[in-house]
TIMIRO-844900 format. One record per residue (C-alpha): residue number from 1; residue in three letters; x, y, z. Coordinates in Angstrom, 3 decimals, padded with zeros to 6 digits. Layout:
BEGIN
<atom seq="NUM" type="ALA" u="X" v="Y" w="Z"/>
...
REM end
This chain:
BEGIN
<atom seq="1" type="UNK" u="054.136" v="-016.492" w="031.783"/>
<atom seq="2" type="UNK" u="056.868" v="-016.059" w="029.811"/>
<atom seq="3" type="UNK" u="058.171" v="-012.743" w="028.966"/>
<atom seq="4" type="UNK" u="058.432" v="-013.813" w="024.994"/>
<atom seq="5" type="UNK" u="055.048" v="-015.558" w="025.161"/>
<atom seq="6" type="UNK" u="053.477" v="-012.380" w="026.546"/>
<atom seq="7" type="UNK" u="055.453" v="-010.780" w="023.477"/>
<atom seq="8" type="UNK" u="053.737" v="-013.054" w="021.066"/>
<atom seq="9" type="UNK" u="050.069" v="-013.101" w="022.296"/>
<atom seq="10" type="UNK" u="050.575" v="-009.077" w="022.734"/>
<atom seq="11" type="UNK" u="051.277" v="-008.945" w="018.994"/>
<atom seq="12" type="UNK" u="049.288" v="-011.580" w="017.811"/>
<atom seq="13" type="UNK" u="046.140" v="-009.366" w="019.419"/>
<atom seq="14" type="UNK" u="047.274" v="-006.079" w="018.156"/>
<atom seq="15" type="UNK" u="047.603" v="-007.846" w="014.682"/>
<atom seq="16" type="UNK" u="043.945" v="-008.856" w="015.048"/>
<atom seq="17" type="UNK" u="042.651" v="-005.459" w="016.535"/>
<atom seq="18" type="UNK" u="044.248" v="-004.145" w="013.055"/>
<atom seq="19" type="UNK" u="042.687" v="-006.256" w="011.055"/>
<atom seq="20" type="UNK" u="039.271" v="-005.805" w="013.042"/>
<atom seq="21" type="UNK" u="039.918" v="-001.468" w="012.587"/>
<atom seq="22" type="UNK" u="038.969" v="-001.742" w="008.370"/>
<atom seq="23" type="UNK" u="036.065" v="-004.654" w="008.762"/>
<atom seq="24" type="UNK" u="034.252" v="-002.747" w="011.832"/>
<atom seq="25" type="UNK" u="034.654" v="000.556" w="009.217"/>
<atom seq="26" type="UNK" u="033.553" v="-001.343" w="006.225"/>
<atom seq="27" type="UNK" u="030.254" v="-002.444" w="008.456"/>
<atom seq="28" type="UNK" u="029.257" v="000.379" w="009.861"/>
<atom seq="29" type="UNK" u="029.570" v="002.251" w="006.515"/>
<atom seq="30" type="UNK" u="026.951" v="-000.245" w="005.258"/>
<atom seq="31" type="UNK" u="028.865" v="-002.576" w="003.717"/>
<atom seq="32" type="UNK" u="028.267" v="-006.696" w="003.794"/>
<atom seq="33" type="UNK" u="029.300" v="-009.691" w="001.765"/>
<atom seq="34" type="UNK" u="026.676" v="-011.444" w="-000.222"/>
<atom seq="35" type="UNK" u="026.227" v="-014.860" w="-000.959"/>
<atom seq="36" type="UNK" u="028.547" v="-015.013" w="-003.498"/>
<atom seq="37" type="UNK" u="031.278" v="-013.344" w="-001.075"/>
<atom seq="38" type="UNK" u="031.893" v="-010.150" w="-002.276"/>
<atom seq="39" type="UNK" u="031.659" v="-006.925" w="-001.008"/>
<atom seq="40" type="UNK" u="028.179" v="-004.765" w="-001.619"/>
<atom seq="41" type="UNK" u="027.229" v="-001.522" w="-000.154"/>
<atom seq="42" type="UNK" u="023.286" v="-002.155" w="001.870"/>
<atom seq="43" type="UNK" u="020.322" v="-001.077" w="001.466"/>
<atom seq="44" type="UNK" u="017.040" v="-000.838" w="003.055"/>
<atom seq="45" type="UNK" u="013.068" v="-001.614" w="002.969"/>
<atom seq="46" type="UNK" u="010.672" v="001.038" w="004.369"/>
<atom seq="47" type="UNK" u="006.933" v="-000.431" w="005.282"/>
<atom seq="48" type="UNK" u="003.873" v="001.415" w="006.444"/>
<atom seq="49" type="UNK" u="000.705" v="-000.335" w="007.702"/>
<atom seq="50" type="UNK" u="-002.429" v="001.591" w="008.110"/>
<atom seq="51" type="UNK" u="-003.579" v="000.946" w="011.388"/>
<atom seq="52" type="UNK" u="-002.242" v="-000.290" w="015.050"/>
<atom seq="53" type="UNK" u="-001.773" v="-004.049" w="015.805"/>
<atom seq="54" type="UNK" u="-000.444" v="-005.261" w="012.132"/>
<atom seq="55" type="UNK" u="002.659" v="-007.367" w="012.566"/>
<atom seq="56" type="UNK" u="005.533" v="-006.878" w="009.868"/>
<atom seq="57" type="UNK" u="007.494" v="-009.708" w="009.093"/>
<atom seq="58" type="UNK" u="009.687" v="-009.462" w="006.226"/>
<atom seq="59" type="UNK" u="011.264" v="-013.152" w="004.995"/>
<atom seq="60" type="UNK" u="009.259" v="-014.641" w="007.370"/>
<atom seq="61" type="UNK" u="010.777" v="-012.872" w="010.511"/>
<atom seq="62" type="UNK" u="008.328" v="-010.586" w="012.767"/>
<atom seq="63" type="UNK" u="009.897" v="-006.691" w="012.368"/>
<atom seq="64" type="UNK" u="007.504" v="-004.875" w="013.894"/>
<atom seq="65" type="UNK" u="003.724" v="-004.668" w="015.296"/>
<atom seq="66" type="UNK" u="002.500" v="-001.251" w="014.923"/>
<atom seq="67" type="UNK" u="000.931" v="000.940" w="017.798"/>
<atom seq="68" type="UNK" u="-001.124" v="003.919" w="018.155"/>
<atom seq="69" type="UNK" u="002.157" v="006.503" w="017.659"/>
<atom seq="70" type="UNK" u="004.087" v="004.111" w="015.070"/>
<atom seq="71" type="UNK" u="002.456" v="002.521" w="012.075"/>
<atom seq="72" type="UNK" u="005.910" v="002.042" w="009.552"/>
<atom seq="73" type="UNK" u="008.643" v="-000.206" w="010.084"/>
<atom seq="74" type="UNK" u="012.327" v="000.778" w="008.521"/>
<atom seq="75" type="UNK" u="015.153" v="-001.949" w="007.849"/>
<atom seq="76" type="UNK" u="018.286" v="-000.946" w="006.966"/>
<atom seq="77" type="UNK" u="021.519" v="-002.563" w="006.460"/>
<atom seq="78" type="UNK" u="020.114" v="-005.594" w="003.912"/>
<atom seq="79" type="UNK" u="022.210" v="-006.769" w="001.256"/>
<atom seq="80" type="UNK" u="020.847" v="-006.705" w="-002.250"/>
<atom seq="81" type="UNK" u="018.436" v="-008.867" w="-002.948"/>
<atom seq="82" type="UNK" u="014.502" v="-010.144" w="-003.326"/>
<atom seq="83" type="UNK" u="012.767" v="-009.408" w="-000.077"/>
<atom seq="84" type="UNK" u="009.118" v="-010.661" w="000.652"/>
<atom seq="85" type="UNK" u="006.882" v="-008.814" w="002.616"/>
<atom seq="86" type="UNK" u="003.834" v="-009.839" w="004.479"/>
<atom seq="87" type="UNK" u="001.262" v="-007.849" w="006.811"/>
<atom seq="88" type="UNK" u="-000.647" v="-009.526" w="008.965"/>
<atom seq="89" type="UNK" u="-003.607" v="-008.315" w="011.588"/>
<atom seq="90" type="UNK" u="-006.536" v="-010.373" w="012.624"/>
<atom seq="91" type="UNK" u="-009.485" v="-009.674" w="011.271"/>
<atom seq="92" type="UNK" u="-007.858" v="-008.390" w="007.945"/>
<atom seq="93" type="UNK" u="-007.392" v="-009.322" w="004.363"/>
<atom seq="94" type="UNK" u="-003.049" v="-010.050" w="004.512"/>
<atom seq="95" type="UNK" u="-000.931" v="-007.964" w="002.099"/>
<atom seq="96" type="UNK" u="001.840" v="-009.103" w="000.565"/>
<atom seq="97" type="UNK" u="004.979" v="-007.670" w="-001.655"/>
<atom seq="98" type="UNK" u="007.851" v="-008.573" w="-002.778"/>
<atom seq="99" type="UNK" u="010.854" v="-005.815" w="-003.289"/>
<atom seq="100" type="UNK" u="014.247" v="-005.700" w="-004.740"/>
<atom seq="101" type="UNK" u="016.863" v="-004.066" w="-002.161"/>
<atom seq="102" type="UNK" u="019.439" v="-002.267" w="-004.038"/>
<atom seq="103" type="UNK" u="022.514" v="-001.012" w="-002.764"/>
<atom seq="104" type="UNK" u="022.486" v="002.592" w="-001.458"/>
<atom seq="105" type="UNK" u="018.729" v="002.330" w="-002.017"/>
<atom seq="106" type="UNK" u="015.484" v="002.377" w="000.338"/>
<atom seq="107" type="UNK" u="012.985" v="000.016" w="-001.572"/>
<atom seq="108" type="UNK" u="009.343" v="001.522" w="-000.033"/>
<atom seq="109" type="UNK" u="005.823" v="-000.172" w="-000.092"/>
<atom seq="110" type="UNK" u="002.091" v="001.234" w="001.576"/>
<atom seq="111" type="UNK" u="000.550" v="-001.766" w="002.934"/>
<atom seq="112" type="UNK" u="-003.793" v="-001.735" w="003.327"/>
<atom seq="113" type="UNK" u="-005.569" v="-003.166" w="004.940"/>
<atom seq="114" type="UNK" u="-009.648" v="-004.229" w="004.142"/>
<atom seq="115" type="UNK" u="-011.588" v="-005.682" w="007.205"/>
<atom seq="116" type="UNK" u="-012.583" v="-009.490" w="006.076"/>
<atom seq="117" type="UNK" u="-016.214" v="-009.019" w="007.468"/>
<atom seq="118" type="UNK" u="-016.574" v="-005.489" w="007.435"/>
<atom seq="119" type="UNK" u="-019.519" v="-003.775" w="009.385"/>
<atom seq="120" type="UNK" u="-022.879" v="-003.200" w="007.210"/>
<atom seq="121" type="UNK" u="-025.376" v="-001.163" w="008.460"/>
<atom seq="122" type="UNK" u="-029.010" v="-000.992" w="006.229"/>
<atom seq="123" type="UNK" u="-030.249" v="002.213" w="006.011"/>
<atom seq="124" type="UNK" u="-033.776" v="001.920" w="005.933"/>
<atom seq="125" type="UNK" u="-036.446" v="004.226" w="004.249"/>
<atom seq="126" type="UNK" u="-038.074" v="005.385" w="008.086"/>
<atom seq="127" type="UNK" u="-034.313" v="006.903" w="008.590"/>
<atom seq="128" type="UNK" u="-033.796" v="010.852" w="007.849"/>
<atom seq="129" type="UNK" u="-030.458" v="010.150" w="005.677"/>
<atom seq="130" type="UNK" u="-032.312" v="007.592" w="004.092"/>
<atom seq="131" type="UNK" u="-033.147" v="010.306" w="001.036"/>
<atom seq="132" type="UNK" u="-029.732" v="012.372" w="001.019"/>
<atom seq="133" type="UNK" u="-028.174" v="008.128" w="000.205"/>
<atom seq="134" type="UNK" u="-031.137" v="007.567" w="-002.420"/>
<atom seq="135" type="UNK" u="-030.370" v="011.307" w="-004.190"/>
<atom seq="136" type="UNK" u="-026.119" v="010.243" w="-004.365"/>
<atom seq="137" type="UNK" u="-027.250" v="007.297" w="-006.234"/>
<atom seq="138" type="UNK" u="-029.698" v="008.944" w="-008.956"/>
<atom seq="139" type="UNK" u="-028.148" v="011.918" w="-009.530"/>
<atom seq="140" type="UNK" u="-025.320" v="012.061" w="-011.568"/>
<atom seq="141" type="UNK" u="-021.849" v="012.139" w="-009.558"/>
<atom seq="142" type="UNK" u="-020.429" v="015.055" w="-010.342"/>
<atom seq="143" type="UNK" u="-023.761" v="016.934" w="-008.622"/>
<atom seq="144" type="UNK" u="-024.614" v="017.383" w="-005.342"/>
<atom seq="145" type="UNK" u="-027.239" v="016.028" w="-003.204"/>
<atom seq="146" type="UNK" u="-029.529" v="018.068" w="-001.339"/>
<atom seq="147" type="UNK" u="-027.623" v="017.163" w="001.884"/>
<atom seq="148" type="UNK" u="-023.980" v="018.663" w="001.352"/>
<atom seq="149" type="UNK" u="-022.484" v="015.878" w="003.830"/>
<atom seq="150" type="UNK" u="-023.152" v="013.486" w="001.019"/>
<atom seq="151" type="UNK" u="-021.743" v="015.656" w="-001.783"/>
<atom seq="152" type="UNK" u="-020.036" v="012.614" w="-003.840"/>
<atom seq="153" type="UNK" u="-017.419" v="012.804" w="-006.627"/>
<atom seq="154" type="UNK" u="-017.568" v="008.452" w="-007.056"/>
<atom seq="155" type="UNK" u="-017.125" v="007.722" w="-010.764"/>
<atom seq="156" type="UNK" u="-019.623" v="006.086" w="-012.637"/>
<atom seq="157" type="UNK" u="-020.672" v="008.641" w="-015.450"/>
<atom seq="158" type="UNK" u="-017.526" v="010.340" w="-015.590"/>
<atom seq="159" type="UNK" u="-014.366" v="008.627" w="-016.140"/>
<atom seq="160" type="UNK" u="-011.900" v="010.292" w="-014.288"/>
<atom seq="161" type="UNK" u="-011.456" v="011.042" w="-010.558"/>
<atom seq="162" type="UNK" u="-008.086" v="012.693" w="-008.871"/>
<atom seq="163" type="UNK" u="-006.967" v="012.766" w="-005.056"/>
<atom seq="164" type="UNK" u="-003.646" v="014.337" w="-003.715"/>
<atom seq="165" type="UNK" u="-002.006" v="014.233" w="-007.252"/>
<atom seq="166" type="UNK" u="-003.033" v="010.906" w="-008.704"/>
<atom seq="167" type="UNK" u="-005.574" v="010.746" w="-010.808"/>
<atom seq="168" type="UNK" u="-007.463" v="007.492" w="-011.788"/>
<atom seq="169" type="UNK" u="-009.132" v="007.306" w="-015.365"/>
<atom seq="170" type="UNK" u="-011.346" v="004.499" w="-016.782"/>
<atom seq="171" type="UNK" u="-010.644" v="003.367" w="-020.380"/>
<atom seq="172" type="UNK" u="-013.041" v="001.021" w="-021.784"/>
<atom seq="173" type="UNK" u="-012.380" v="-001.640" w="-018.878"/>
<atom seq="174" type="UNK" u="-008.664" v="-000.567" w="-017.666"/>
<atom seq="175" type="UNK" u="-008.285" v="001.753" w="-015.007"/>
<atom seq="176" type="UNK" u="-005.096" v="003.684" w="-015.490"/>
<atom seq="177" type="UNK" u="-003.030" v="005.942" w="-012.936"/>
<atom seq="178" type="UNK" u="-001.557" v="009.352" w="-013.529"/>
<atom seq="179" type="UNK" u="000.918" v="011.308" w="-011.793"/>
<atom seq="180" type="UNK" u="000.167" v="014.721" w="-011.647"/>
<atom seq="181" type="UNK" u="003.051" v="015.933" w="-009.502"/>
<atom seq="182" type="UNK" u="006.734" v="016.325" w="-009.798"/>
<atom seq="183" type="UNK" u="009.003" v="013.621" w="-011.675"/>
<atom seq="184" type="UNK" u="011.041" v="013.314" w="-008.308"/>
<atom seq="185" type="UNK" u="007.820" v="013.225" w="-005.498"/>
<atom seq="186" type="UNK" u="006.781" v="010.235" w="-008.283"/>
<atom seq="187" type="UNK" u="005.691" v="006.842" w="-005.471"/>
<atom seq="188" type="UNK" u="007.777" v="004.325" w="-006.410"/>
<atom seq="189" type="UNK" u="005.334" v="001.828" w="-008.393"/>
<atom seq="190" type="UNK" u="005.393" v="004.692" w="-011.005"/>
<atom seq="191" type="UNK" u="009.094" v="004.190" w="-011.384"/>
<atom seq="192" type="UNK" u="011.693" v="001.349" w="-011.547"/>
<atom seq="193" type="UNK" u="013.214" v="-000.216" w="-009.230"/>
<atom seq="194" type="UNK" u="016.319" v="001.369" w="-009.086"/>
<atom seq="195" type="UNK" u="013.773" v="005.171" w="-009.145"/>
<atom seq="196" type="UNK" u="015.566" v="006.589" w="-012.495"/>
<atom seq="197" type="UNK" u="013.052" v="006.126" w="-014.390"/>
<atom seq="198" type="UNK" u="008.982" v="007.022" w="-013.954"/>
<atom seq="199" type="UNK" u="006.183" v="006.586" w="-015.900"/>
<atom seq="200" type="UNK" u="003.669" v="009.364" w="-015.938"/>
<atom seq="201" type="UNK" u="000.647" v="007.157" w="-016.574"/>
<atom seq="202" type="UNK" u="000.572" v="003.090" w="-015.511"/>
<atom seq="203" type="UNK" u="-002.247" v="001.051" w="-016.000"/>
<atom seq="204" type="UNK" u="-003.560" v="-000.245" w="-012.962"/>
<atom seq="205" type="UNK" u="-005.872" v="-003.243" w="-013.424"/>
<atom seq="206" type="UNK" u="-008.233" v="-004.509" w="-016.189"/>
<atom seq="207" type="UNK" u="-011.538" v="-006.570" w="-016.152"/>
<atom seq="208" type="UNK" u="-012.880" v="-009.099" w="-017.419"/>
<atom seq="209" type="UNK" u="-016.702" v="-007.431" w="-016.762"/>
<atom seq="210" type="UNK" u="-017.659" v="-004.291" w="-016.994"/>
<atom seq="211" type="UNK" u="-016.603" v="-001.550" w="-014.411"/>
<atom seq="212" type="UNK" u="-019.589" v="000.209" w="-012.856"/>
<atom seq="213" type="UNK" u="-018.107" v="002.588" w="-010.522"/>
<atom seq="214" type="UNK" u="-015.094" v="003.257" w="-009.289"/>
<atom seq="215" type="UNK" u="-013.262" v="005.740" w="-006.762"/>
<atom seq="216" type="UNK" u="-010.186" v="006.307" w="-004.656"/>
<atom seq="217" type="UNK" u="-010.195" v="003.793" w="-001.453"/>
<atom seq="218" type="UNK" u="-011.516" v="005.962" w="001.537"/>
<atom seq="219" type="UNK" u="-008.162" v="008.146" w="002.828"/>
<atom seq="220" type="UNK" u="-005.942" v="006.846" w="000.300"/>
<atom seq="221" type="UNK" u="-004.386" v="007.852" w="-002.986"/>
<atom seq="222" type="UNK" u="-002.799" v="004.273" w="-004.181"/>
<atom seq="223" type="UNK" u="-006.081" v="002.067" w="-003.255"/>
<atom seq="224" type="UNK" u="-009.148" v="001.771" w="-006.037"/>
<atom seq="225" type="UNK" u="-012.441" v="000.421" w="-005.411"/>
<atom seq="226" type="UNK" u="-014.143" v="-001.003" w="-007.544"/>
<atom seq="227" type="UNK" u="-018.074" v="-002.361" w="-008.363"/>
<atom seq="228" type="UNK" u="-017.890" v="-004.697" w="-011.093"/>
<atom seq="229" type="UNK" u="-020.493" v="-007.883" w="-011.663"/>
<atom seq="230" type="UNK" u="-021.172" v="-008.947" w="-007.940"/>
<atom seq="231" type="UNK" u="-018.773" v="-008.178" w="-005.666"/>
<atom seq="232" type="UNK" u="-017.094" v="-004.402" w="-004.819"/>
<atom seq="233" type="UNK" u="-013.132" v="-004.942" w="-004.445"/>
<atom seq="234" type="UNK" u="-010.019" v="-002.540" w="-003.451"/>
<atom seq="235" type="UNK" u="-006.950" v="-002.793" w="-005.867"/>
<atom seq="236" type="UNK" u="-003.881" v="-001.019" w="-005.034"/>
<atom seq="237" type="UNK" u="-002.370" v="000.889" w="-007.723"/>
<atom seq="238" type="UNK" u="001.149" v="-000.597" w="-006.983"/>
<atom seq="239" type="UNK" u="001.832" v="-003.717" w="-009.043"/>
<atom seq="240" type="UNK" u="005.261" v="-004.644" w="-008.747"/>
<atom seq="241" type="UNK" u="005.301" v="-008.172" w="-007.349"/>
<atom seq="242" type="UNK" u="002.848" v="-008.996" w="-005.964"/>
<atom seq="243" type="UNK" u="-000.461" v="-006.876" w="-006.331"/>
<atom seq="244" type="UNK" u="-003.078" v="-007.052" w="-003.905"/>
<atom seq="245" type="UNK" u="-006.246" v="-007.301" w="-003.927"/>
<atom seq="246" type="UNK" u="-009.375" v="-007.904" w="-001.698"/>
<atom seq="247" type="UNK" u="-013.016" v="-008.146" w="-001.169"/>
<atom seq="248" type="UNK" u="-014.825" v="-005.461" w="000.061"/>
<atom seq="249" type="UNK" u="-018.592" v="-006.481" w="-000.730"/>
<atom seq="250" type="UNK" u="-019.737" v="-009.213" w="-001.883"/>
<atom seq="251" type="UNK" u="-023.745" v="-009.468" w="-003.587"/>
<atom seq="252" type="UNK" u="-026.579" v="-009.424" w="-006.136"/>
<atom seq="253" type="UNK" u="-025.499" v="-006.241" w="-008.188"/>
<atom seq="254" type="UNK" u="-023.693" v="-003.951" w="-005.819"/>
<atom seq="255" type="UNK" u="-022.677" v="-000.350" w="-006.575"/>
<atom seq="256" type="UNK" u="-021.393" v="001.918" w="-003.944"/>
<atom seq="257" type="UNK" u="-020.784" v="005.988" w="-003.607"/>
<atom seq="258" type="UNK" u="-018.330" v="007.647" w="-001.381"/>
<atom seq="259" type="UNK" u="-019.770" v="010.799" w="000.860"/>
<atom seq="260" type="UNK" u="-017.187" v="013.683" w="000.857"/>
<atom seq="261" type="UNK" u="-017.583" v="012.656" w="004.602"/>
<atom seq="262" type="UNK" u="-015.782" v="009.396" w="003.297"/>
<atom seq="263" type="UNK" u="-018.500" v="007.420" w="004.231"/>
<atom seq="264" type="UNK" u="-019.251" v="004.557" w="002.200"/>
<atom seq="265" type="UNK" u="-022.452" v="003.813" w="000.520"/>
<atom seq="266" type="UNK" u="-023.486" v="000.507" w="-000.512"/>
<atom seq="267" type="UNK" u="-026.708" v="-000.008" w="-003.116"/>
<atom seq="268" type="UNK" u="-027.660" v="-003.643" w="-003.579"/>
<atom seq="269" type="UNK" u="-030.471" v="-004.285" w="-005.331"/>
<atom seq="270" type="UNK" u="-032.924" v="-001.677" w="-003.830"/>
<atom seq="271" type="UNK" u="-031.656" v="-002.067" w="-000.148"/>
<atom seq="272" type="UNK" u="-028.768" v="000.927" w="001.140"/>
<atom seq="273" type="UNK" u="-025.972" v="-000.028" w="003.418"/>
<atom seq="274" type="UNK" u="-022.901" v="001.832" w="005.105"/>
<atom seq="275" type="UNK" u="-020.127" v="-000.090" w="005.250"/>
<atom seq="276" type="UNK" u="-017.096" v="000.705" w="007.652"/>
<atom seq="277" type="UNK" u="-013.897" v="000.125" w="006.407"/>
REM end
């Protein structure tokens, strides 16, 4: 080859190793180009699922099946933008969000999910627990039955129940959630969605029908259950787009109690069930 060819493709490389040096910097920094071409620092989406075996997709492409050790999925590196996310795992109600990305920002969302057909045990009057179930229902929930396993705090009397700094309270028919913790530890439905901003109280959901009892979802702080009419559901607290809800029990006139063992107690009609979530 010629000695001034090799001269030209020598600098006609180095020219495009130079111009490769800023873009590789700008990239790995965290910078992209959106759709309308110009230049936007990334951002991320963070995703927990509650148990092993729920697949992750966000826009429709699989991120992530959780396992026994790893039940979150983290994305970083997406330009700004409307995200949807959907969790999937046989045998479960789906959840769904959708969440703005914003630059330099990690948009965050706690899937759950309820069992479709979940299993429902009658307790029947010949059993020994049969008793300590009836007492939880009678009494008043803010006393305790005679067996201390089944100790309940469920609201139905009172209207006001609080686990690991949220507190749920029942207004008429809205349940509302406060934060009772620190401005800065605030989840992120309390706050907008760029997190400057939080609400100390948001109101949750409102019915139609009259609430008859309602409690935290069992080992959760941003899941409510609720009895209302026939049918027991689980709302999560979180409503930016989209909130999620799904059937838990469905029945005559169901009411339910949760044990401080987190068991849950179903009363329909006069027959007693435990339900596994």
């Amino acid at each position: 080859m010629p000695l001034k060819k090799r001269r030209l493709y020598f600098f006609l490389f180095l020219a495009l190793f130079l111009l490769a040096i800023p873009i590789l910097v700008l990239y790995t920094s965290g910078w992209r180009l959106d759709n309308n071409l110009k230049l936007v620092k990334t951002g991320g989406i963070y995703i927990s699922a509650p148990s092993s075996g729920a697949e992750i997709y966000v826009n429709n492409k699989l991120g992530k099946i959780t396992n026994i050790i790893q039940h979150d999925f983290f994305e970083q590196n997406l330009t700004p933008g409307t995200y949807f996310v959907f969790v999937y795992k046989d045998g479960y109600w789906p959840w769904s969000k959708e969440l703005q990305v914003h630059e330099q920002l990690v948009s965050d969302a706690h899937a759950f999910l309820v069992p479709r057909e979940p299993k429902t045990e009658e307790i029947f009057k010949i059993l020994p627990i049969y008793q300590s179930v009836l007492t939880i229902f009678s009494a008043r929930p803010s006393l305790n039955a005679n067996n201390a396993e089944l100790t309940t705090e469920t609201a139905s009397a009172t209207t006001t129940i609080t686990r690991d700094k949220v507190e749920l309270i029942l207004s008429g028919n809205t349940i509302f959630a406060k934060w009772l913790g620190s401005a800065d530890a605030a989840p992120s439905y309390f706050c907008d969605e760029y997190k400057q901003k939080c609400a100390e109280k948001i109101a949750v959901f409102t019915s139609s029908t009259k609430i008859k009892t309602f409690d935290f979802y069992p080992g959760r702080n941003d899941v409510v259950l609720i009895a209302r009419k026939n049918g027991i559901y689980a709302v999560e607290l979180d409503r930016r787009k989209i909130q999620n809800f799904a059937l838990v029990y469905a029945g005559g006139d169901p009411d339910f109690r949760i044990g401080s063992d987190g068991a849950f107690y179903v009363k329909d009609g006069s027959t007693f069930y435990r339900v596994t979530l």
